[in-house]
N, C-alpha and C positions, 0 to 999 in steps of 0.2 A: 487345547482342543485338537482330536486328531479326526479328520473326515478320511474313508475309502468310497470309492467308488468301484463294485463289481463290476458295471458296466458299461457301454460307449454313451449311453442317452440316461439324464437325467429322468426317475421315475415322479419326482414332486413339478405337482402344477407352480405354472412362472408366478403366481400371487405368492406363493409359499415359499418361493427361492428366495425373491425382493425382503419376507417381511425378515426372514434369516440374515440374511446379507445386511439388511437397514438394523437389523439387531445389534450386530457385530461391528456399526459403524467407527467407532472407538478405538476399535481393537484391531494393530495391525499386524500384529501375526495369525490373526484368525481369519484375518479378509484373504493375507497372503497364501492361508491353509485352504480357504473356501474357491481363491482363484485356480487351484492345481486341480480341484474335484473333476470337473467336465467344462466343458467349451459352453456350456449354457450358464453356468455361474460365472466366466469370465470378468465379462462385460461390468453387472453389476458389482462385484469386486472390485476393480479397475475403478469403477466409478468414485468409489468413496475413497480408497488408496491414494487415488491422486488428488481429489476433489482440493486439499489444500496443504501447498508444499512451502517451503523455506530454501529461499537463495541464500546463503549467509558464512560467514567464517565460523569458526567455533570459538572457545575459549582457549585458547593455547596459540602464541607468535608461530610455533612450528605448523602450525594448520593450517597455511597455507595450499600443501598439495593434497590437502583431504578435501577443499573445497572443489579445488579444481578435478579431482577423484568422482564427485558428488557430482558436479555440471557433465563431466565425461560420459559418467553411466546414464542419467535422465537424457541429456541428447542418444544416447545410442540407443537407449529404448524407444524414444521417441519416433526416429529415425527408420528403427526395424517396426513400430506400432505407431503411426500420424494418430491413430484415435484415442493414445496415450495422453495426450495436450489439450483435448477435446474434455476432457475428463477435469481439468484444472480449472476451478471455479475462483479460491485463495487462494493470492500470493503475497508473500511476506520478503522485499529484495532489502537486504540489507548489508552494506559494506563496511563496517566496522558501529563505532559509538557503544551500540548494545553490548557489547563483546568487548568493545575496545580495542580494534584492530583494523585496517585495510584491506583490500584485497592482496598485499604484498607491496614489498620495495619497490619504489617507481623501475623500471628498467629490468628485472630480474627476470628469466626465464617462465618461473611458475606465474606471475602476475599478467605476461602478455600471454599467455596461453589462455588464462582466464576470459583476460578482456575479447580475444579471438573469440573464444566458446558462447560466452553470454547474450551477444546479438540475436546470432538464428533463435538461440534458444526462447530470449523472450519474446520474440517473434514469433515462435511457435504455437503461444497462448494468445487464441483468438475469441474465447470464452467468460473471460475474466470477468468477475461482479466485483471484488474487490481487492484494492492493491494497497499495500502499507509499504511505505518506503523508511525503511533506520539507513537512511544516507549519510557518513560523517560529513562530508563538506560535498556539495554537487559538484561543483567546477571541477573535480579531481578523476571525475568517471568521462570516459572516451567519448567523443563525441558521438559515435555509433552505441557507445550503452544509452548515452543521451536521447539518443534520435529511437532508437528501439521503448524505450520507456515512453517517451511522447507516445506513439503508435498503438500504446499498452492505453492510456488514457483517453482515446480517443475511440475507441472501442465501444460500440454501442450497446455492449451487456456492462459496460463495468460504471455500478452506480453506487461505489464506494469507495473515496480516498482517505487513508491514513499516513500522517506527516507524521512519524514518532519519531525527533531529534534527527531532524535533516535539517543540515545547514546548509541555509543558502546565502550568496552574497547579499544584497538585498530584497525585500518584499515583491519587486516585481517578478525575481524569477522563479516566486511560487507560485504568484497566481496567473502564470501564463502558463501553469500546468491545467488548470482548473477548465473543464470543460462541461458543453450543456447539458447532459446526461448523467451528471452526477446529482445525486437524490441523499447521500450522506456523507460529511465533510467532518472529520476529525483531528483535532491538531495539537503536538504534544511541545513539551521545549524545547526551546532553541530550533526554533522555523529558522530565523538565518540570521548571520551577522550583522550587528548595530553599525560595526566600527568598517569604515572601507576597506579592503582587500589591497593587501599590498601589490605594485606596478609589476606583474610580472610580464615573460610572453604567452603564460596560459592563459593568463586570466581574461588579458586582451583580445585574445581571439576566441572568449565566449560567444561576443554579436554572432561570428559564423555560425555558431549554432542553433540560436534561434531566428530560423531564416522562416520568410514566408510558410514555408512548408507546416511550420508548425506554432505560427503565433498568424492570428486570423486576423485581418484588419476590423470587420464586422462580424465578431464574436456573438453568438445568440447566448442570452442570460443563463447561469445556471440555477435552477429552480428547486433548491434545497429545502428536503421535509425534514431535513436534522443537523443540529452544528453543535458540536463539542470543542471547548476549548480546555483543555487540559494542562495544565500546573503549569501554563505560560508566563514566564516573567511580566510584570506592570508596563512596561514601556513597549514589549510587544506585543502583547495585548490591546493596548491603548493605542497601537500603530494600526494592527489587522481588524479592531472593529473600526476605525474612521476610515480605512477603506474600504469596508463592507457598507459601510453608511453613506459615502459618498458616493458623488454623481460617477465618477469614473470605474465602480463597480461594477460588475458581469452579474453578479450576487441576485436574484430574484428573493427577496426576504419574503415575503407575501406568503405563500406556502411553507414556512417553517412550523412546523409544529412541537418539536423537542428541542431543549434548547439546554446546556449542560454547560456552564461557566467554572471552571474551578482554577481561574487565574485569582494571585495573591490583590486581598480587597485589600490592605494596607495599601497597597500602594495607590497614591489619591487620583491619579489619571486614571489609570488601568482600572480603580472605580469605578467614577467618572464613568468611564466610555461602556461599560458594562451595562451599569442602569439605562444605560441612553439605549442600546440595543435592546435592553425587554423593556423598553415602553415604545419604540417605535415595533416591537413585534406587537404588544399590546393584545389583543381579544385572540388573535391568534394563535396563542399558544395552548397546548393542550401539556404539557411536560415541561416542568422545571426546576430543574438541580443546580444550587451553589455550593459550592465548598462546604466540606465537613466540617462541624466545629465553626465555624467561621461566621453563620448570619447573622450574630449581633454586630458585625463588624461592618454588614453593607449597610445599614439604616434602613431608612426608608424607600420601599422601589417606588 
C-alpha cells in the first residue's frame, strides 16, 4: 500500500480516516505507511500500532541485545511522544519459558541494562486492559521489575490477567497478584512450584518485596465474569480451585459467567475439585467448556 499526500491538510472527513485506519488494523506496515500521510492520520495510526506490544526475548540465546534494542527504541519513542503508552491497551511481558530463555546471564552487561530499562518503561503503561505474564520463575525478576508489574495490576483499566507458565514459588504469591478490578482471569501451566525453593539469599529476601505497598491487609473481592483454567496439571488445579472455594479467597464467584476447565480429568482430585466448582457456580453460569475429547472422562456434573 503506498499513500501521498499533496498537501499539508487532510481533504477526507475524520469518520472516513477512522473507518481507513480501523481497516488496516492488522496490518502494520500500512498503519506505519498511513501514519507518514498527515499529522491528522497520526494519532489514529498510533493507536492501533501500539494498541498491543510484546516484552519478550526471541528465539535465539544471542538475542539478548535485540531485546534490550527493542525496550531502548519503545522508551525513546515513548520518551520523545508520552501519548505513545497512552495508546498501549495489551501487553504480553515475558522472560523466557515461551522461547526458552531469560532475560540473560545473571550479572552480564546486556541483562542489567535491561533490568535498568524495564521499570520506567512498564510504568509508562497507565492504560492497560490486559496483561499476560510468560514469566520463567518470578523470584528471578528485580524487585523494581517486581514492584513495576504490581503497579501494572493495580491499574483501574486493566480487567484482564493471563498467568501463561509463570512460575511462582508457591500459590500465594500469585494470588497476591490478583486484584478487585479484574473481570477475567486466565491461567495456563505451571502457575508455580509444588516442591519448596531451595535456601538461597534471593529467595529470602522475597518478604521485602511484598511489602505493604503492594499486599493489602483488607483486600476488596475480585469479582470475576470469566475463569479459564488451562491445561493445569491435577494437583494444581485441585490446589487453586480449594482456594478459590475457600474462606480465605478474594475470589467473588457469584458473577462468573464463563467458565473453561481444561485441566486433566484423569487425575481424581483435580476432578474432584473441578465438578465442585460448577456446582457451587451452579444457575449461574451461562458458558461452559471442558476439555476436548475428554467428557466421557468427568462423569456426572
Amino acid at each position: 500500500m503506498i499513500l501521498r499526500s499533496h498537501t499539508k491538510q487532510s481533504k477526507l472527513p475524520p469518520e472516513l480516516i477512522d473507518r481507513i485506519i480501523d481497516y488496516l488494523h492488522d496490518s502494520h506496515a500500512d498503519l506505519s505507511a498511513c501514519s507518514c500521510v498527515c499529522r491528522a492520520w497520526l494519532e489514529s495510526s498510533r493507536f492501533h500500532l501500539f494498541y498491543s506490544i510484546s516484552i519478550h526475548t526471541a528465539g535465539k540465546r544471542e538475542s539478548y541485545g535485540s531485546l534490550l534494542s527493542k525496550c531502548q527504541k519503545l522508551s525513546k519513542a515513548i520518551r520523545r511522544c508520552p501519548s505513545i503508552a497512552f495508546h498501549v491497551r495489551d501487553l504480553e511481558f515475558s522472560t523466557g519459558f515461551r522461547y526458552g530463555f531469560h532475560l540473560g546471564e545473571p550479572g552480564s552487561p546486556t541483562r542489567l541494562k535491561i533490568e535498568q530499562l524495564l521499570p520506567p518503561l512498564l510504568q509508562s503503561f497507565t492504560r492497560l486492559r490486559t496483561l499476560c505474564l510468560v514469566v520463567n520463575i518470578w523470584r528471578e525478576l528485580t524487585p523494581d521489575i517486581r514492584k513495576s508489574l504490581y503497579r501494572l495490576l493495580s491499574l483501574p483499566s486493566l480487567v484482564q490477567l493471563e498467568a501463561r507458565q509463570a512460575n511462582f514459588i508457591e500459590l500465594d504469591y500469585f494470588t497476591n497478584l490478583l486484584r478487585p478490578q479484574l473481570k477475567h482471569l486466565i491461567l495456563s501451566p505451571h502457575l508455580y512450584h509444588a516442591a519448596p525453593p531451595p535456601i538461597t539469599t534471593e529467595v529470602t529476601s522475597i518478604p521485602d518485596v511484598e511489602d505493604e505497598e503492594y499486599t493489602l491487609p483488607e483486600r476488596e473481592p475480585c469479582r470475576l465474569e470469566s475463569l479459564t483454567l488451562q491445561s493445569i496439571p491435577g494437583n494444581i488445579c485441585s490446589e487453586f480451585i480449594d482456594w478459590v472455594l475457600g474462606s480465605q479467597s478474594i475470589i467473588d464467584l457469584s458473577g462468573v459467567r464463563t467458565l473453561d476447565i481444561r485441566c486433566n480429568p484423569y487425575h481424581v482430585n483435580g476432578r474432584y475439585h473441578a465438578m465442585e466448582l460448577v456446582s457451587r457456580l451452579g444457575s449461574s453460569l451461562e458458558h461452559l467448556t471442558l476439555g476436548p475429547n475428554q467428557i466421557t472422562s468427568w462423569g456426572a456434573l
